[in-house]
VMD Tcl script that draws the C-alpha trace (Angstrom):
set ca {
  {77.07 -123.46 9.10}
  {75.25 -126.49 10.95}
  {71.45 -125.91 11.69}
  {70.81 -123.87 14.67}
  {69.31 -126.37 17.66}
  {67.14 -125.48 20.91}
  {67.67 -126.73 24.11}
  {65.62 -126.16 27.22}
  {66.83 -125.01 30.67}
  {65.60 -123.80 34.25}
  {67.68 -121.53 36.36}
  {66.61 -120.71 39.76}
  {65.57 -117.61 40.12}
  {64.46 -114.38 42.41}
  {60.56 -115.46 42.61}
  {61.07 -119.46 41.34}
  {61.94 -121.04 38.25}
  {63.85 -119.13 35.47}
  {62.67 -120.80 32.00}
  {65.35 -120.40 29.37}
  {65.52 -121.44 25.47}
  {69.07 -121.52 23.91}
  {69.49 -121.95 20.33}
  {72.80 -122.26 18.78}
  {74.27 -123.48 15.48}
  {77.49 -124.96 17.41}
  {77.90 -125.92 21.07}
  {81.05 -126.98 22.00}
  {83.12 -123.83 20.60}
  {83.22 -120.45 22.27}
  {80.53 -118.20 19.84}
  {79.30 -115.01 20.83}
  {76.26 -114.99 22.87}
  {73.19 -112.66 23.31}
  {70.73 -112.48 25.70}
  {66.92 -111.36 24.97}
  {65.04 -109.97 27.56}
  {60.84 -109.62 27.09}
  {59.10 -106.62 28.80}
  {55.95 -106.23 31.88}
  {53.55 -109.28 30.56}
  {56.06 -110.60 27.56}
  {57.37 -113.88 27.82}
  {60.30 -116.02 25.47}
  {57.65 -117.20 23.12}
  {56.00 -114.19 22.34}
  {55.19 -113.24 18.72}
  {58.56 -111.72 17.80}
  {60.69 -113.18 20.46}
  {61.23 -117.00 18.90}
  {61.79 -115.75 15.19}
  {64.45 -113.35 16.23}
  {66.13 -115.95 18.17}
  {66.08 -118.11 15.06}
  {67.77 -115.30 13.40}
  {70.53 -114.61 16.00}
  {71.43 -118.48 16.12}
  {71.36 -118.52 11.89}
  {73.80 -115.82 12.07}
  {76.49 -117.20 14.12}
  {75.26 -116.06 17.76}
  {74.28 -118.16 20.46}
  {70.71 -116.83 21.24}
  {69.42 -117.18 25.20}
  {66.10 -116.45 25.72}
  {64.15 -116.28 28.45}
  {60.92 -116.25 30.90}
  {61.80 -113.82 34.10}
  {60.48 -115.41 37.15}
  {58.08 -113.07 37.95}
  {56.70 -113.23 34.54}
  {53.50 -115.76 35.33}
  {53.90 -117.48 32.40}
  {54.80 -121.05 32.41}
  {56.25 -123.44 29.43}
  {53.20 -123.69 27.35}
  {52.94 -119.33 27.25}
  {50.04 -119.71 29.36}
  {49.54 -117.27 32.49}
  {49.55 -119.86 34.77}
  {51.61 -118.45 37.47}
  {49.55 -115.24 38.64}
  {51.01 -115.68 42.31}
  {54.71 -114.47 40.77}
  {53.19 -111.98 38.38}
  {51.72 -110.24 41.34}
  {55.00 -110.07 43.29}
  {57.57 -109.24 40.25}
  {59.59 -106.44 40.84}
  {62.51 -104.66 39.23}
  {64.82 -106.09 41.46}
  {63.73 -109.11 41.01}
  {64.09 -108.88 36.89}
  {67.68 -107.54 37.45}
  {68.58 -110.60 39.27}
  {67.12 -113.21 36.78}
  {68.40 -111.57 34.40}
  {72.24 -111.62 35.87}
  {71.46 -114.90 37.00}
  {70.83 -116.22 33.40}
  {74.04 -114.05 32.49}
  {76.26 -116.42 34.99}
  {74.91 -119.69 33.77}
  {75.46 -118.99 30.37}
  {79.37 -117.98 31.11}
  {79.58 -120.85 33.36}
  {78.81 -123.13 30.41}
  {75.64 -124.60 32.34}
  {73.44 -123.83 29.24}
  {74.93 -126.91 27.12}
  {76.58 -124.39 25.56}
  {80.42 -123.68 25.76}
  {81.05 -120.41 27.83}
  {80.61 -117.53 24.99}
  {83.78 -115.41 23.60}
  {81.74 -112.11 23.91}
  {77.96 -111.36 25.53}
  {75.31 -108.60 24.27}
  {71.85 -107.87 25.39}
  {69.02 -106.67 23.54}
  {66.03 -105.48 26.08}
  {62.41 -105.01 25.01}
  {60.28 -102.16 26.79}
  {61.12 -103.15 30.24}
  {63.49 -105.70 29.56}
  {65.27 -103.04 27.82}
  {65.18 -100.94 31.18}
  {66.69 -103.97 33.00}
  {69.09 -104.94 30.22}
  {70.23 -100.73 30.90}
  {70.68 -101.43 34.48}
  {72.47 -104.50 34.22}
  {75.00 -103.21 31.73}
  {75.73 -100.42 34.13}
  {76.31 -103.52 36.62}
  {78.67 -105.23 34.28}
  {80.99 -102.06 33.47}
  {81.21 -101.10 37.56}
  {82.06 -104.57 37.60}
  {84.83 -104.80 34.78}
  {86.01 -101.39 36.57}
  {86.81 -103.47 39.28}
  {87.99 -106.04 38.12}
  {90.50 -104.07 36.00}
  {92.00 -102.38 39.44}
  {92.22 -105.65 40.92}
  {94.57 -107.05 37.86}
  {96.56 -104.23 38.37}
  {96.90 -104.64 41.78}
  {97.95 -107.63 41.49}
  {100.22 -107.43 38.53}
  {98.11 -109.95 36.56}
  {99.28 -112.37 34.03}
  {98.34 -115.11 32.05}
  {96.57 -117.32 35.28}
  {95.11 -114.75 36.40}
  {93.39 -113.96 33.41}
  {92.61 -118.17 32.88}
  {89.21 -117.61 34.43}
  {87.83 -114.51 33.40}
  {84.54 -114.59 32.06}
  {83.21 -113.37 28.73}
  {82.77 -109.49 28.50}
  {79.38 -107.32 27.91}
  {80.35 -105.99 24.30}
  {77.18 -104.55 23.04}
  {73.50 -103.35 24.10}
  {70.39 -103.00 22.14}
  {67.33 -101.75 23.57}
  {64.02 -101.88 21.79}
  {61.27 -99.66 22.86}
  {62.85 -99.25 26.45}
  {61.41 -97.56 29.74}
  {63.53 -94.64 31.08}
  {61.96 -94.72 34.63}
  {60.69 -97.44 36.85}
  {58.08 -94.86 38.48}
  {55.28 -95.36 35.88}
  {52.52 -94.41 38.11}
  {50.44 -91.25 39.25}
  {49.98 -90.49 42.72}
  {46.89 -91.09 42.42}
  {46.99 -94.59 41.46}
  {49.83 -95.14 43.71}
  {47.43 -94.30 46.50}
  {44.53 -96.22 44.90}
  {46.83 -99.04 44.58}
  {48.05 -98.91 48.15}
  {44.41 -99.08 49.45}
  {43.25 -101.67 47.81}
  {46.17 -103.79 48.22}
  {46.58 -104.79 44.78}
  {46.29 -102.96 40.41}
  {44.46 -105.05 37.79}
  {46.14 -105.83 34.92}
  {44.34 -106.76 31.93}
  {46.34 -109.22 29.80}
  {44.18 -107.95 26.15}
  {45.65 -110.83 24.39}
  {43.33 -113.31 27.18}
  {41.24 -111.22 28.58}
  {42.80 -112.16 32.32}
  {42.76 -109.81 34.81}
  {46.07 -110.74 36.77}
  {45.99 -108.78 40.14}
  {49.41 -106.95 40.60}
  {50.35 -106.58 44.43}
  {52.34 -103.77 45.79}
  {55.62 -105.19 46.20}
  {56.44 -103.48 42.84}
  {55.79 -100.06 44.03}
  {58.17 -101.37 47.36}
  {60.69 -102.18 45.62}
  {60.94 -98.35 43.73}
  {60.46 -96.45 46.83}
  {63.28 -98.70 48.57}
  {65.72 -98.95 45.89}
  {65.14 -95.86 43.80}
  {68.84 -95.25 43.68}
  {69.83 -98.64 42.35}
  {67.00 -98.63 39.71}
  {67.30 -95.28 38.31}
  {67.66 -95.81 34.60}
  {68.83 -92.46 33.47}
  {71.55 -92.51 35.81}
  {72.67 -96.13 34.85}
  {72.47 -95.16 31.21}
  {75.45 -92.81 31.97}
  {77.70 -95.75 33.41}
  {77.08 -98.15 30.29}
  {80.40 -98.64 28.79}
  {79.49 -101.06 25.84}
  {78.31 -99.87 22.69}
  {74.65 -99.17 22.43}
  {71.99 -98.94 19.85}
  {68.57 -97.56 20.80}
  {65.85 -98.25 18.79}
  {62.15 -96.88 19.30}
  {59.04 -96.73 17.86}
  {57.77 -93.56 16.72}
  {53.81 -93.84 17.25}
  {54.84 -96.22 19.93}
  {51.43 -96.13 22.15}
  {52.94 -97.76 25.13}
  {56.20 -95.69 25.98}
  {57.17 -92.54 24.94}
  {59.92 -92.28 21.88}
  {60.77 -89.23 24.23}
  {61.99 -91.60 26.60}
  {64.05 -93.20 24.26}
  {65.82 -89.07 23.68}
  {66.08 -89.22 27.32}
  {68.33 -92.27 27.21}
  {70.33 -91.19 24.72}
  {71.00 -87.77 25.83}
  {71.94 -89.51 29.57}
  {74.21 -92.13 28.19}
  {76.97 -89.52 27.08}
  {78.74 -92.09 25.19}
  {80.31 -92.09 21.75}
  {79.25 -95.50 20.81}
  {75.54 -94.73 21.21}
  {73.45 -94.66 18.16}
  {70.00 -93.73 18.31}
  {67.10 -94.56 15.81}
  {63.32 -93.53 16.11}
  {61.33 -95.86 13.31}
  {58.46 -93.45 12.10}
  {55.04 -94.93 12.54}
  {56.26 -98.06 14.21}
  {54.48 -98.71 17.75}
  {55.16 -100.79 20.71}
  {56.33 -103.77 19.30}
  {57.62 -102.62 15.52}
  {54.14 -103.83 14.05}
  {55.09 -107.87 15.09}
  {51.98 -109.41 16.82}
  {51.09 -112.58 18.81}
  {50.27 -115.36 17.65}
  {52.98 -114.19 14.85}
  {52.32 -113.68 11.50}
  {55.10 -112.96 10.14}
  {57.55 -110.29 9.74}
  {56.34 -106.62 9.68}
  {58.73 -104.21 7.81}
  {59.05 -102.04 10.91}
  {60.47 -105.04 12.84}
  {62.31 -106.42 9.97}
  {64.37 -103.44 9.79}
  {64.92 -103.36 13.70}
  {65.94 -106.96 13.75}
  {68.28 -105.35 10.37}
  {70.12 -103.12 12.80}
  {70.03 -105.23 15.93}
  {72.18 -108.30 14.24}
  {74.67 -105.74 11.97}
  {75.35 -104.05 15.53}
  {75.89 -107.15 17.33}
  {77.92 -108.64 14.69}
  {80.14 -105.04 14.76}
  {80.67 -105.68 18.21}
  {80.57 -109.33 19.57}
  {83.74 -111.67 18.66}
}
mol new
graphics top color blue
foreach p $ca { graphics top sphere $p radius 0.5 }
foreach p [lrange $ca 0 end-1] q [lrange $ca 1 end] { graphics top cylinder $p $q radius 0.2 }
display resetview
């Protein structure tokens, strides 16, 4: 197999600029495809993030990676954008997210249009990468009536675009609504919630549009409920001494999805991020054995 390449992209997205890496062993034949997602203050080069795309692209995938809009960070991984930090939302993430989806099928990724798509989510990435697979199986729903509506055939089927096949979610959110009243109402009065980013020490000021953005669309980001729509096969993987979300929200998700294609593994003594760090330093047996079960279940399912 030829050496696995990286290309740079932007794709316009919900709060500016979309900054996406592709890295792919061969470009001008349909491969399958997967699309990582980072989590609230991750970005594409983060510790584990660049490795594991190495890995996907070594193995035959074409690996799209990604910095959400409203992530603040720019192309050197430096929080230089605090203005879109403080206005991400969920909704926002959702549409970057399907954004990058299109331009990758669309072949605007100097990359041929894929044969098969998966996602793999991390924390809240993997809450968005949930939501957005419920998306794309209402979507194939409908699309499936309309063929038989209209009798399809071969040109009708000339343009369709590459399925969702598989899901992985690592350490993912069940709930959007991570806050106490009490803070909410803090956070309402003083307009904006300090973030510490412990890796800098910045404090990047998060305004409320966040907490907007739940209230309004509570329906459309409900997690749980969107983990019972997701028709392609999904591994959940989760930390079990994970200090940032529950492995009891990772239960939640797989008790909601109801499918028979969902396989659930909590790795004992792993936290947050499997043990990988940033700046990385190699890879930690916890993660090694995640990134294990994330490529055998994307190769089971992607063609």
């Amino acid at each position: 197999m030829a050496t696995p390449t990286l290309t740079r992209h932007v794709v316009p997205g919900a709060l500016g600029d979309i900054l996406v890496d592709v890295r792919a062993a061969g470009r001008t034949s349909p491969r399958p495809a997967a699309l990582v997602l980072h989590g609230f203050k991750g970005f594409k080069d983060w510790g584990m993030f660049p490795p594991f795309a190495e890995r996907l692209a070594q193995a035959g995938f074409t690996a799209v990676s990604c910095n959400l809009s409203g992530s603040g960070v720019d192309a050197a991984g430096e929080f230089s954008l605090p203005d879109r930090f403080a206005r991400d939302t969920y909704s926002a993430e959702l549409a970057d997210a399907a954004a990058v989806l299109a331009a990758l099928r669309a072949g605007a990724l100097d990359v041929a249009p894929p044969s098969s798509v998966g996602l793999v989510g991390h924390s809240r990435g993997g809450g968005v990468a949930v939501l957005l697979a419920a998306r794309e199986a209402a979507s194939a729903d409908a699309s499936a009536d309309a063929s038989a509506d209209a009798s399809a055939n071969a040109s009708a089927n000339a343009g369709a675009v590459a399925p969702l096949r598989a899901l992985v979610t690592w350490s993912a959110i069940a709930r959007v609504d991570r806050w106490s009243a009490e803070q909410k109402a803090e956070w309402r009065r003083r307009g904006t919630l300090d973030v510490v980013n412990t890796r800098t020490g910045q404090v990047l000021p998060l305004a409320t549009d966040v907490l907007d953005d739940v209230e309004r669309h509570a329906a459309e980001l409900d997690i749980r409920a969107a983990a019972a729509r997701v028709a392609a096969p999904w591994l959940i993987l989760h930390g079990g001494a994970d200090e940032s979300v529950p492995p009891d929200e990772a239960r939640e998700l797989f008790a909601a999805s109801g499918h028979a294609t969902t396989r659930i593994e909590v790795v004992e003594g792993a936290g947050h991020t499997f043990g990988a760090v940033h700046p990385w330093a190699g890879w930690p047996a916890p993660f090694r054995h995640a990134s294990d079960l994330t490529v055998a279940w994307l190769a089971r399912w992607l063609e």
